[in-house]
C-alpha positions as CSV (number, residue, x, y, z in Angstrom):
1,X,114.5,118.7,188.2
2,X,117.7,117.7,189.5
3,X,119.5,116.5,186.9
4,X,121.3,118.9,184.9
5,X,121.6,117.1,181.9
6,X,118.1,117.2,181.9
7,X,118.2,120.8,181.2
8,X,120.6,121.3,178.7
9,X,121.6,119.9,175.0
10,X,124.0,117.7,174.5
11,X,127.5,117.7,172.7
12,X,127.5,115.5,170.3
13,X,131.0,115.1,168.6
14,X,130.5,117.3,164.4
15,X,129.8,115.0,161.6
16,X,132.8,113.8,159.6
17,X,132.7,114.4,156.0
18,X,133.3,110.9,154.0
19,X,134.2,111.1,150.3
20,X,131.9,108.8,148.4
21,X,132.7,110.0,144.6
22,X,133.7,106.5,143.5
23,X,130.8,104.5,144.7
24,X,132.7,100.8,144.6
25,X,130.1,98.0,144.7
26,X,133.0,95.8,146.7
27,X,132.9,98.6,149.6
28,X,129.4,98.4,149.7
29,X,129.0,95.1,150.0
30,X,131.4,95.1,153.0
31,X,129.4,98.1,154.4
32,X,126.2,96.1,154.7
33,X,128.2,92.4,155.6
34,X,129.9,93.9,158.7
35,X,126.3,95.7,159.3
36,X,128.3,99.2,160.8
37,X,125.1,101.4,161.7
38,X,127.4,104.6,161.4
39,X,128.7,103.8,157.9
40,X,125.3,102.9,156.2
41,X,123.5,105.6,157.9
42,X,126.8,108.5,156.3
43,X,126.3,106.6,152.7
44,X,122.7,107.1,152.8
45,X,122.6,110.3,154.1
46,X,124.7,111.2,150.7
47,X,122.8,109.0,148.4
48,X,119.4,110.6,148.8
49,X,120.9,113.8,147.4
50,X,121.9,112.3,144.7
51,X,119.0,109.8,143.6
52,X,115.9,112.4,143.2
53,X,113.4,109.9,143.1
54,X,114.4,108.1,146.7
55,X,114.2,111.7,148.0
56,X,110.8,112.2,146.1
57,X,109.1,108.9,147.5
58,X,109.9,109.0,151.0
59,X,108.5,112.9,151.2
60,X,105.7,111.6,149.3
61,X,105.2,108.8,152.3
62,X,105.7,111.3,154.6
63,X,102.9,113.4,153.2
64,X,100.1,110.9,153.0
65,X,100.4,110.8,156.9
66,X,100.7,114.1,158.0
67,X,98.1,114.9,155.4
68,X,95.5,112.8,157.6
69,X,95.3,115.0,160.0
70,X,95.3,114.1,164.1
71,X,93.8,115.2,167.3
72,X,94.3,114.7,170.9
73,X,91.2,112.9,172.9
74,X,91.1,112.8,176.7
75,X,89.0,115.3,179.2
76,X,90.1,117.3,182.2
77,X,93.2,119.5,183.3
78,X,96.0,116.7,181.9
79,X,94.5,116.4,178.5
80,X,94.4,120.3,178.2
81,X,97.9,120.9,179.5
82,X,99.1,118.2,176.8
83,X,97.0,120.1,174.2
84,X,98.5,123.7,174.9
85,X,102.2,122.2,175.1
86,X,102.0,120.7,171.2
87,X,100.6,123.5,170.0
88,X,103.1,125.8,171.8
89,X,105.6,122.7,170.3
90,X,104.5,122.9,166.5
91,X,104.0,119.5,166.9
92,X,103.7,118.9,163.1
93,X,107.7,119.4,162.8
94,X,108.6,117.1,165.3
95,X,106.4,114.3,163.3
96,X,107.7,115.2,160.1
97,X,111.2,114.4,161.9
98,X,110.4,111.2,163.5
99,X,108.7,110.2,159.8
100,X,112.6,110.3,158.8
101,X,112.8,106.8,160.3
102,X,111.2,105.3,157.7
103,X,114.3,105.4,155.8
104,X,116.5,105.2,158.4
105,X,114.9,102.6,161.4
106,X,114.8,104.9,163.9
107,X,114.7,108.8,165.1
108,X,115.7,110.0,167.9
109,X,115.1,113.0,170.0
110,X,117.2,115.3,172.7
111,X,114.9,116.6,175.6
112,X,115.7,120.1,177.2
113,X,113.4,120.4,179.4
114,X,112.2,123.7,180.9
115,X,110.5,125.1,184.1
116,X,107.7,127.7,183.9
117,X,105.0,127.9,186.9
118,X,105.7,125.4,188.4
119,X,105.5,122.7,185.5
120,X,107.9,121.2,184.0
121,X,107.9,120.5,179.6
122,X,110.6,119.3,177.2
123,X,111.6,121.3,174.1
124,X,112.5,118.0,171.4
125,X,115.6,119.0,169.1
126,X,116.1,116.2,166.1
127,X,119.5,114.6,166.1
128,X,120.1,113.7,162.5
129,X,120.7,109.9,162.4
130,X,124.4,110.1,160.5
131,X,125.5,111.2,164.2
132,X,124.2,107.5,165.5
133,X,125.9,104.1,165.9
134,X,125.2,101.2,167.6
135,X,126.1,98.0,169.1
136,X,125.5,95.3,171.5
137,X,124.5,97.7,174.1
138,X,122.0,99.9,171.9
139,X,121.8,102.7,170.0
140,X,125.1,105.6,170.9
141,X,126.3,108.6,170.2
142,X,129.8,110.0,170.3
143,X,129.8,112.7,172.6
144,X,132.6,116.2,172.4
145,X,134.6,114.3,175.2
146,X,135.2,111.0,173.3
147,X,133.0,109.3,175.2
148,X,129.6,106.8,174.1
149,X,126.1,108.2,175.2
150,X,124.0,105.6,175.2
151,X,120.0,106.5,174.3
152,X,118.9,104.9,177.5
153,X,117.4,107.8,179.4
154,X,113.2,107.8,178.4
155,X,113.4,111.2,180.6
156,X,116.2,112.8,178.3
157,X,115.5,110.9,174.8
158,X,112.8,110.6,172.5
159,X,113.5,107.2,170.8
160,X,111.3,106.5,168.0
161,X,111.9,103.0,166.3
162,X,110.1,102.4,162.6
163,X,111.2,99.3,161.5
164,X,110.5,97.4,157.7
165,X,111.4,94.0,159.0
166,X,112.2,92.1,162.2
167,X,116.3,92.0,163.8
168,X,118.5,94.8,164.5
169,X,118.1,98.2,163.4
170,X,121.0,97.5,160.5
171,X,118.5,94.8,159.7
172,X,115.2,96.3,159.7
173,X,115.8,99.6,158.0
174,X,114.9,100.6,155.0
175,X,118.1,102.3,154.0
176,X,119.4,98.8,153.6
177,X,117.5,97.9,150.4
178,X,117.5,101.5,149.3
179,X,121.3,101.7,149.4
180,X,121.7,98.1,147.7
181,X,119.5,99.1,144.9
182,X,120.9,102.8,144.5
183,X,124.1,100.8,144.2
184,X,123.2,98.5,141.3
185,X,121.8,101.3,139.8
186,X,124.9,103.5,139.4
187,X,127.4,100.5,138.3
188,X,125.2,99.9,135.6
189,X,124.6,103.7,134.6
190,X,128.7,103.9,135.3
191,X,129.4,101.2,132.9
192,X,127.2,101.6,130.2
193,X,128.2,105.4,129.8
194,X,131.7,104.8,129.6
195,X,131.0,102.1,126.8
196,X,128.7,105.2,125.5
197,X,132.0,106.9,125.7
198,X,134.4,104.1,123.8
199,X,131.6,103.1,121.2
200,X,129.7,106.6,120.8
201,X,131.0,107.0,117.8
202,X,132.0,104.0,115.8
203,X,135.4,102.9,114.8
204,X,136.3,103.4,111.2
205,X,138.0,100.5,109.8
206,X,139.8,101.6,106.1
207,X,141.0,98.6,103.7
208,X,143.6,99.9,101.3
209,X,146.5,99.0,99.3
210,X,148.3,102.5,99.2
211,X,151.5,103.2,100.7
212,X,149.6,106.4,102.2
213,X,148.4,104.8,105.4
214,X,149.4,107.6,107.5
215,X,147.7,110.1,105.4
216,X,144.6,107.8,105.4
217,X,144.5,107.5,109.1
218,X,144.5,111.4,109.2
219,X,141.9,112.0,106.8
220,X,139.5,109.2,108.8
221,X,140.2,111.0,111.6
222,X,139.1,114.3,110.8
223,X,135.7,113.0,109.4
224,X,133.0,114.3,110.6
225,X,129.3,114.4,110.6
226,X,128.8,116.6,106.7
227,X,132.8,115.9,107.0
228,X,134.4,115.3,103.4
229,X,137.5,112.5,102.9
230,X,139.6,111.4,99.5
231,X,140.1,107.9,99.7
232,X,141.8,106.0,97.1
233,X,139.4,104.3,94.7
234,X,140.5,100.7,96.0
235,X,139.9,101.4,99.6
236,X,137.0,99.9,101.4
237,X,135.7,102.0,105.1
238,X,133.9,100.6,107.2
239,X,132.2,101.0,110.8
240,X,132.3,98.8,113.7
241,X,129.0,98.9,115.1
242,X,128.4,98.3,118.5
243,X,125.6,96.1,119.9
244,X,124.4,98.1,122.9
245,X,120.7,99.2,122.8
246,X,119.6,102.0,124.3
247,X,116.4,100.9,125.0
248,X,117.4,98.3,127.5
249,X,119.3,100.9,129.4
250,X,116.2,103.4,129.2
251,X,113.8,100.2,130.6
252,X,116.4,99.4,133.6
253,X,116.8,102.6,134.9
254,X,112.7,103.0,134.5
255,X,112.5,99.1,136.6
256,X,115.1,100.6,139.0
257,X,112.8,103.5,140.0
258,X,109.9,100.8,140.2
259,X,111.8,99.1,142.8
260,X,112.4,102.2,144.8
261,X,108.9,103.1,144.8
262,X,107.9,99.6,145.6
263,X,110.0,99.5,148.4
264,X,109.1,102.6,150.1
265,X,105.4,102.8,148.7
266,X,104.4,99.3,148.4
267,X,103.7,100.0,145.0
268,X,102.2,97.4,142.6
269,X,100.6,97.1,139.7
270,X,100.6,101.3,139.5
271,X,104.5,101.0,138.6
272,X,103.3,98.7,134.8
273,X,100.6,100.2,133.9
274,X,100.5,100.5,131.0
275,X,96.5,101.5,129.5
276,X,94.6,98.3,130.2
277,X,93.4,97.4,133.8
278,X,94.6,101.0,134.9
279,X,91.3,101.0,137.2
280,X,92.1,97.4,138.8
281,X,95.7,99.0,139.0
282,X,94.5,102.0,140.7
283,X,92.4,100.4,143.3
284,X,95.2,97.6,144.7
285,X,97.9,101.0,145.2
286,X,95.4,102.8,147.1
287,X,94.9,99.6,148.5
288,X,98.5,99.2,149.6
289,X,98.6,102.7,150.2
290,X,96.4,102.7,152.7
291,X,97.7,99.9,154.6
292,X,101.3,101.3,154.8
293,X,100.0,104.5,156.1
294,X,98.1,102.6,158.9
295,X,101.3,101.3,159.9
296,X,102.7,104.6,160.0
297,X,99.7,105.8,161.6
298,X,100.2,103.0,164.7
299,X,104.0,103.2,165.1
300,X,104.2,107.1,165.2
301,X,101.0,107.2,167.6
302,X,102.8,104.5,170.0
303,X,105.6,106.9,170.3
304,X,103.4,110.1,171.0
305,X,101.9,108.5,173.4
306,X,104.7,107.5,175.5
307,X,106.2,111.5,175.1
308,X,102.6,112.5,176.4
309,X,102.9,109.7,179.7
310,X,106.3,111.1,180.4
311,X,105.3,114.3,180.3
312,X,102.1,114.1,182.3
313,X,104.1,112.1,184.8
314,X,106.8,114.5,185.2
315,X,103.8,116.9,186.3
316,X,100.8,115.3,187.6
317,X,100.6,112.9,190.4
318,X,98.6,109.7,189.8
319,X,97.3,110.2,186.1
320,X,94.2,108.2,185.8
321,X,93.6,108.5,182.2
322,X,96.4,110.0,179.6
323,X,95.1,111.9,176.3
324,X,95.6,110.0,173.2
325,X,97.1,110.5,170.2
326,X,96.1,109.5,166.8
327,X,96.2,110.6,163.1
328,X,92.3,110.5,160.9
329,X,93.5,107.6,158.4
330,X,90.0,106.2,158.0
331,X,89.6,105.5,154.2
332,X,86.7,107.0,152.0
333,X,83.6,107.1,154.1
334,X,80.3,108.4,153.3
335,X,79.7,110.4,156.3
336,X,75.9,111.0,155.5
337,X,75.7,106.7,155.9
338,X,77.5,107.0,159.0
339,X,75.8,109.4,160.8
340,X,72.1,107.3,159.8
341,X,74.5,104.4,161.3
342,X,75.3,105.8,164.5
343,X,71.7,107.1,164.6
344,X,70.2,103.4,164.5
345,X,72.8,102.2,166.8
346,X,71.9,104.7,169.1
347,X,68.3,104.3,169.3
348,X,68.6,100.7,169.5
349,X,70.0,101.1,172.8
350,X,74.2,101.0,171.9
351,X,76.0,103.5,173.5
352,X,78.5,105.5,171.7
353,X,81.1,107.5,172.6
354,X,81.5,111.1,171.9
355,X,84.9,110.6,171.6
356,X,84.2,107.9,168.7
357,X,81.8,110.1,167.0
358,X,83.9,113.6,167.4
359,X,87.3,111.5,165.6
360,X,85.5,109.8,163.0
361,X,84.0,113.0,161.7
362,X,86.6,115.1,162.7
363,X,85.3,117.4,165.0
364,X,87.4,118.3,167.6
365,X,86.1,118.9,171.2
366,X,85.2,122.7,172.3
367,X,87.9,124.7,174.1
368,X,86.1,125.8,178.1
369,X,83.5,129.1,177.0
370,X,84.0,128.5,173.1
371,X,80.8,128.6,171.3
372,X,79.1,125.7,169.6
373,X,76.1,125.0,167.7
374,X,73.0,123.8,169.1
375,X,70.3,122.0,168.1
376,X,67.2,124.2,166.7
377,X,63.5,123.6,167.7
378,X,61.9,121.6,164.5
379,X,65.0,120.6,162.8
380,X,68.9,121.4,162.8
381,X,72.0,119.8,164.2
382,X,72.6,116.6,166.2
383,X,72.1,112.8,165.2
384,X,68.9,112.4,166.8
385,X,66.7,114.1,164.1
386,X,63.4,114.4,166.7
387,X,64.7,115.7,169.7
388,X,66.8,118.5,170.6
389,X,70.3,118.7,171.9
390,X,71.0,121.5,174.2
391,X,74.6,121.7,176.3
392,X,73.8,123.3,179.7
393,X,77.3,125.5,181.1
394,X,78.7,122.4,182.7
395,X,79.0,121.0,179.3
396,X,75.9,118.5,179.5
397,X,73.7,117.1,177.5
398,X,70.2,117.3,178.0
399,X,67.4,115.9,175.6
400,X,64.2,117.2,175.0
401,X,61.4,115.6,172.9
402,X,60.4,117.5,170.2
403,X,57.4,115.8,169.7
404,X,55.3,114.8,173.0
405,X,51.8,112.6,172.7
406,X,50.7,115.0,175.7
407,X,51.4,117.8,173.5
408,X,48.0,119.7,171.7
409,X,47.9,118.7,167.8
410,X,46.9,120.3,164.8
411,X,42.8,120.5,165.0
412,X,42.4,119.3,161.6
413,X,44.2,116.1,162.5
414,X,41.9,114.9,165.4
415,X,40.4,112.0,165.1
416,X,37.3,113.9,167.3
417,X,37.0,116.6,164.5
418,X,37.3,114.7,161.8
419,X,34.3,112.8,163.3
420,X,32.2,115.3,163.7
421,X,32.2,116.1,159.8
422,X,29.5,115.2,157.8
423,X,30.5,112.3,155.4
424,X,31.5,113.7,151.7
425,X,30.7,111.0,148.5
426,X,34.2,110.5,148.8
427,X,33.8,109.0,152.7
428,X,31.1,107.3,151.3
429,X,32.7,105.5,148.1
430,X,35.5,104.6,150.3
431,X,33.5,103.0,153.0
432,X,32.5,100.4,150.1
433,X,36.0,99.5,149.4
434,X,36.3,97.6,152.4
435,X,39.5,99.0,153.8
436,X,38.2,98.8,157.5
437,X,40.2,94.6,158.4
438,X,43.2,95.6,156.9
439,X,43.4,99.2,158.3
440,X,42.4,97.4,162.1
441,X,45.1,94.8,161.4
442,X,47.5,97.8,161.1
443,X,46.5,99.6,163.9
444,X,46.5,96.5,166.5
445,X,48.9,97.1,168.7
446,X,50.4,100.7,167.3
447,X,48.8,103.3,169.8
448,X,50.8,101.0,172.3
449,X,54.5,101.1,170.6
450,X,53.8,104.7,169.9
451,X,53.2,105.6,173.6
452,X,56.4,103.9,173.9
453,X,58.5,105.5,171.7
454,X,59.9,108.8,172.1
455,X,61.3,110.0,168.8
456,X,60.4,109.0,165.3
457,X,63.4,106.4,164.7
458,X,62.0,104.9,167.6
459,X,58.7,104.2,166.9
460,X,59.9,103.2,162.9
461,X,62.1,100.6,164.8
462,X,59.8,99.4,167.0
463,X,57.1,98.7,164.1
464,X,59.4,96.9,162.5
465,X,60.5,94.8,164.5
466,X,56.3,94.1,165.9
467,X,55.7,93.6,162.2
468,X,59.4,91.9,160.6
469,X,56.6,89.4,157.7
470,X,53.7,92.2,157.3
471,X,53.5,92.7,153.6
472,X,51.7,96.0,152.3
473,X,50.4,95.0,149.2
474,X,46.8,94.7,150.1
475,X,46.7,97.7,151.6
476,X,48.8,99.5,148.4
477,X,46.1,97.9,146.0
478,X,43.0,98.7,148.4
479,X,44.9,102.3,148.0
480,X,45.0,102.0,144.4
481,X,41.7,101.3,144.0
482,X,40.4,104.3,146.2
483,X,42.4,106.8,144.0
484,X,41.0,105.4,140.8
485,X,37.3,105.7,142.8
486,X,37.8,109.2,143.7
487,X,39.4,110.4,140.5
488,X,36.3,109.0,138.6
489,X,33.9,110.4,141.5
490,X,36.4,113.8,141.5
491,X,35.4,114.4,137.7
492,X,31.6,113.5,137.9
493,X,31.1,115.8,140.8
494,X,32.8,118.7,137.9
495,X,30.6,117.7,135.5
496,X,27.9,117.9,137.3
497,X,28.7,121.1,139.2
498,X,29.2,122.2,135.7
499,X,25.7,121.8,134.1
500,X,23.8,123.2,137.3
């Protein structure tokens, strides 16, 4: 490490405080025409304090992400020193700062870097964005010296880009509508309170032949709401009504907000609801929800990833295989579903990997010595419902039947003892149903696929696929008719028990 900068923050020159309390739709307009990164970025910055609801959508954005949860997959000594360093890092806070480019494009990221035993791993500090222009070169900032840093240095920066559209970062950020709208939004709440203010309260016009006019005026003047005047008896008041409604200005202020949330949200048909379809409504927002967060999801994982590579190669030489990142944003699954899934998939021969498996159901990998469940004899954990799962100390897997055709059964279900049993009148009345070319047509062919197949799921598998046309329904009505037998037969023998 022998770069100093490397090792050290950097100076970047103190914010300058712009004045914004006359928001002037001409200077805006300007703003965004001449596309100056560092002017849009100080306006926002302001106007998010101001305009709750911007403020409330973009955390609310924010939150569906982190919410998701994430984990780090990759085996051996690289994926575990990446693992320790975010958790010493509180890796949560640096996503919940590189989620502020949303808003804003972009994030970026100053990298001190420190050495302890021999390895080498950055400490990220946020640079707010206000600090950050840009030009034809890239993104800069404006150092204590006067000088341009430019965000060039992968070593040094953490540059995370989050872009709403395609061109430059003035073009692609979502500040840019935001601001626009925010914009609109105060001229028309400036304007329409100061005709609130000029036609509050209604003129009084007063029609009168007296020579009092000046005394008139007064007494219009000091009326009031429960206010009492004396008017001549000729004179004629009246009001001059306005025509501004109210309700128009409610209804734009509520259609601005829409736009805000549709813009940062992607929400829809949520914004009108209004009783009717709210279900239909419902389901396309979680709809666009969900695809907005997966595109959160991929741009914030590219990013983590690249920190993780430079990392890893600042301390290991040749990295074969670098430890991913990713956040959980599958939607609504029924796990119970998926695991019978895997299981099929699995004993048809597909092989899965743990890594698969452990993200979708979010279990993360054990730590070296932690303990973990195993598998029980009879039943228990593990996909594989007839065989047992048992991790040896070197963390493998090793399978053991729970079920073996050399293994001794139950006496009372061998065929030799149950042969050796003098026929009952129930053997008998079922030997005259006739049962005997169905049950052989069934058992063609089994005692084969059953040597074959090692576990239950197996074996089901395998007789389904020997048999894909067999139909049961001889056999279910040969069955029916064998009940009905030995009920009648069950109920002679009673009777007859009864009158010995």
């Amino acid at each position: 490490m022998s770069n100093k900068h490397l090792t050290s923050k950097i100076n970047y020159s103190p914010y300058i405080y712009e004045n914004f309390s006359v928001i002037s739709v001409d200077y805006v307009k300007r703003m965004l025409n001449e596309n100056d990164l560092q002017k849009l970025t100080k306006f926002y910055s302001l106007m998010k304090k101001r305009e709750l609801h911007i403020s409330a959508e973009l955390r609310k954005r924010t939150q569906q992400l982190l919410s998701c949860g994430w984990a780090i997959e990759g085996e051996g000594k690289e994926a575990e020193f990446i693992k320790a360093w975010a958790k010493k890092t509180k890796l949560n806070h640096l996503l919940r700062n590189m989620m502020s480019g949303v808003a804003y494009g972009f994030s970026v990221f100053d990298l001190v870097w420190q050495r302890d035993a021999g390895t080498f791993t950055p400490t990220p500090y946020f640079i707010p964005q206000k600090y950050f222009n840009a030009d034809n070169n890239g993104l800069y900032v404006q150092l204590t010296t006067g000088q341009q840093l430019y965000i060039t240095d992968e070593q040094k920066f953490l540059v995370h880009l989050h872009p709403n559209d395609t061109g430059d970062i003035t073009d692609y950020a979502l500040m840019k509508e935001l601001v626009w709208l925010f914009t609109l939004k105060s001229f028309i709440m400036a304007n329409y309170g100061k005709y609130t203010e000029n036609l509050g309260v209604p003129p009084i016009i007063i029609q009168s032949d007296s020579d009092k006019l000046t005394e008139l005026v007064d007494a219009a003047l000091e009326l009031r709401s429960a206010g009492v005047g004396a008017f001549p008896r000729e004179s004629v008041i009246t009001l001059l009504e306005g025509k501004g409604n109210p309700t128009l200005f409610m209804e734009f202020l509520k259609y601005a907000d829409t736009l805000f949330s549709e813009a940062i949200l992607g929400s829809t048909l949520t914004s009108q609801m209004n009783g009717s379809g709210s279900y239909a409504a419902a389901k396309t927002h979680e709809t666009v929800r969900f695809e907005y967060m997966q595109a959160d999801a991929l741009l914030v994982e590219e990013t983590v990833n690249d920190l993780f590579k430079t990392i890893l190669d600042m301390n290991f030489a040749n990295v074969r295989e670098y430890p991913v990142f990713s956040f959980d944003v599958n939607e609504y699954r029924d796990e119970k579903t998926a695991a019978e899934v895997l299981t099929s998939l699995s004993n048809l021969g597909l092989e899965i990997p743990e890594s698969h498996v452990r993200r979708f159901f979010r279990i993360p990998s054990p730590t070296k010595g932690e303990k973990v469940l195993k598998r029980q004899e009879g039943g228990g954990l593990g996909f594989n419902s007839r065989s047992s799962v048992i991790l040896n100390p070197q963390g493998e897997e090793s399978h053991k039947p729970l079920f073996s055709h050399s293994e001794a059964q139950p006496k009372n279900l061998q065929p030799e003892h149950n042969a050796a049993l003098p026929a009952d009148n129930l053997d008998k009345e079922s030997d005259k149903l006739g049962t005997t070319p169905v049950e052989n047509k069934m058992v063609a062919g089994l005692a084969d696929i059953l040597k074959k197949a090692t576990t239950y799921e197996e074996a089901i598998h395998a007789l389904e696929a020997a048999y894909p046309t067999f139909s049961l329904d001889e056999l279910e009505q040969n069955l029916a008719d064998y009940m009905a037998n030995a009920e009648i037969l069950g109920r002679a023998e009673v009777k007859k028990e009864g009158g010995k």
